[in-house]
N, C-alpha and C positions, 0 to 999 in steps of 0.2 A: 769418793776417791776419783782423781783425776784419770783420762783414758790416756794409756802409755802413747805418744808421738809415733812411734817406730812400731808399733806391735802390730801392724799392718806387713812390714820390712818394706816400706817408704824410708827413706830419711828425710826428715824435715828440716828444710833450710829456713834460715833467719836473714831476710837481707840488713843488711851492714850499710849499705852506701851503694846510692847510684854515682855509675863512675861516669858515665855520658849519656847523654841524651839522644833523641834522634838528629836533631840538628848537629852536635857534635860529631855523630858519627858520619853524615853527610860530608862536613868541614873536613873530617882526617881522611878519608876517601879520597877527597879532591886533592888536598896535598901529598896523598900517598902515589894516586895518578901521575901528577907532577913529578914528584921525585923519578917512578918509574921507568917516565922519558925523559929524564935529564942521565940518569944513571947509562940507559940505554940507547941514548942519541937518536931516540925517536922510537916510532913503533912499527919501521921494518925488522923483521927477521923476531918477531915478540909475538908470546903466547901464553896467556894464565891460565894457569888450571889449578880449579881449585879442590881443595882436599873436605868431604863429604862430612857435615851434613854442611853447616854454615862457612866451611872455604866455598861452596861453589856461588851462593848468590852476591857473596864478597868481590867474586873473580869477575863473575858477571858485573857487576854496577863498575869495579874498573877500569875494565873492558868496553864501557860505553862511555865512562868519562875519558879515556885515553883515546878512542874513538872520533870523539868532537875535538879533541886538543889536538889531535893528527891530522884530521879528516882521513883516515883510513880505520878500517877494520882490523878489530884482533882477535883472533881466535880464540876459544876459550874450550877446555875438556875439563873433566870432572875424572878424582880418584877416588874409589868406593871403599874407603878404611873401615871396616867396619866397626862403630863407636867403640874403640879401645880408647879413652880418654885417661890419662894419668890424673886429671885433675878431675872425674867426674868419679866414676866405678869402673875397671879394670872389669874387661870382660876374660881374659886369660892369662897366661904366662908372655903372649904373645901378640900384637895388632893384629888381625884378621885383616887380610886383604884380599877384595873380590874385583874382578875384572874394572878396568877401566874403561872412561866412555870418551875417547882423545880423536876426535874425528879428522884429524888431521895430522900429516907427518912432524913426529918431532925433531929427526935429525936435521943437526946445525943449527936448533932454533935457541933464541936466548927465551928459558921458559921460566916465569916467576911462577912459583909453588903456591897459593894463598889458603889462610888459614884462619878459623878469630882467634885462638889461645894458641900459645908458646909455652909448653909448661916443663915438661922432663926431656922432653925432644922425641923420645919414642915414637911418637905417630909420625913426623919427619922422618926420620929414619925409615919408618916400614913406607911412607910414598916415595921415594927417592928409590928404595928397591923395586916399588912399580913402575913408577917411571923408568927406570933405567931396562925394565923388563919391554917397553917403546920402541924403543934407538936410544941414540947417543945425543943429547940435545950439545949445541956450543958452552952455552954456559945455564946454570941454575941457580936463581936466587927465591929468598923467601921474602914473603910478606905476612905478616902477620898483624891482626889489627890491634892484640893484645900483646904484650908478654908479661908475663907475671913472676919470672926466673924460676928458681929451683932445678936449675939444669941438671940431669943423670947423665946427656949422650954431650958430646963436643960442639953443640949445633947451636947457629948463630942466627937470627934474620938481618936478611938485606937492609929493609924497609920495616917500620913500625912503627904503628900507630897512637899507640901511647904504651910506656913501662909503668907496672904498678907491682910495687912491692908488696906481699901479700905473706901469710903466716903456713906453715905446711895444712893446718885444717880450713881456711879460705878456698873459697871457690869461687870463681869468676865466670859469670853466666851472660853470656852475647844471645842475646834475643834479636832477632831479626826478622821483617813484616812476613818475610818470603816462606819460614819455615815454621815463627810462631806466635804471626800475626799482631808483635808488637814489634816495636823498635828502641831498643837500647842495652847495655852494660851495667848489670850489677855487681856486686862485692858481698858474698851473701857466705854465711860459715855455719853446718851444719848444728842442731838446737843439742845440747848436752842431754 
């Protein structure tokens, strides 16, 4: 008899389909940059901050391609959600949000949010309360390198990287070197 998959209380994912590569996500990066400053007429009064675990090395690699496309610097903070993922396992009724690490003033700033997945908007939601627990930034937009819809809240992104339509049991898994030492985007749906 075969050993149960889950009788550990893992769930065992099946990947489906690689959706990008590491060069692709390189490519959408760069264009997302771009977009960025064109949306924002450059990158005075600009600050990403990216939403924890993988918004933040997202916000960062932007941050440095916005950087050389400016020749100026952009700041970059980090919000510490604590993994409440709609598309992963729900750790409460609610986001957990722990202190932010935004080393610089937000008012008046135009500050892009960034994110890999877009999925019910809830984790949006609970950083846009941290954030706004800051100051009052000028304006806020989203980036996201995913979205995969299924929206629950009203929340749109600015900027995205690629749309992928997916099934309510699909889960869309952003691997990234900074967090887990690989680089790319799978399409992966839990094993029956």
């Amino acid at each position: 008899m075969a050993a149960d998959p889950t009788a550990s209380g893992r769930v065992v994912l099946e990947e489906k389909a690689q959706l990008m590569s590491a060069s692709e996500i390189e490519r959408t990066l760069v264009r997302l940059a771009h977009e960025i400053v064109e949306r924002n007429n450059g990158a005075e009064g600009l600050a990403l901050i990216g939403i924890l675990r993988r918004g933040l090395p997202l916000a960062q690699r932007l941050a440095a391609l916005i950087a050389r496309i400016e020749s100026r610097p952009v700041p970059v903070g980090v919000l510490d959600i604590a993994l409440y993922r709609d598309d992963l396992t729900p750790v409460g009724q609610k986001p957990l949000v722990k202190p932010a690490q935004i080393p610089f003033d937000i008012n008046g700033l135009n500050v892009v949010l960034v994110d890999d997945v877009l999925y019910t908007g809830r984790t949006v939601r609970a950083a846009l309360d941290a954030l706004f627990d800051h100051g009052r930034p000028r304006r806020v937009q989203l980036c996201a390198l995913i979205d995969r819809g299924h929206r629950e809240l009203p929340i749109e992104a600015t900027f995205v990287g690629k749309y992928v339509q997916t099934t309510a049991r699909e889960i869309i898994e952003v691997k990234l070197t900074e967090v887990d030492g690989s680089e790319r985007v799978l399409l992966v749906e839990p094993v029956r």
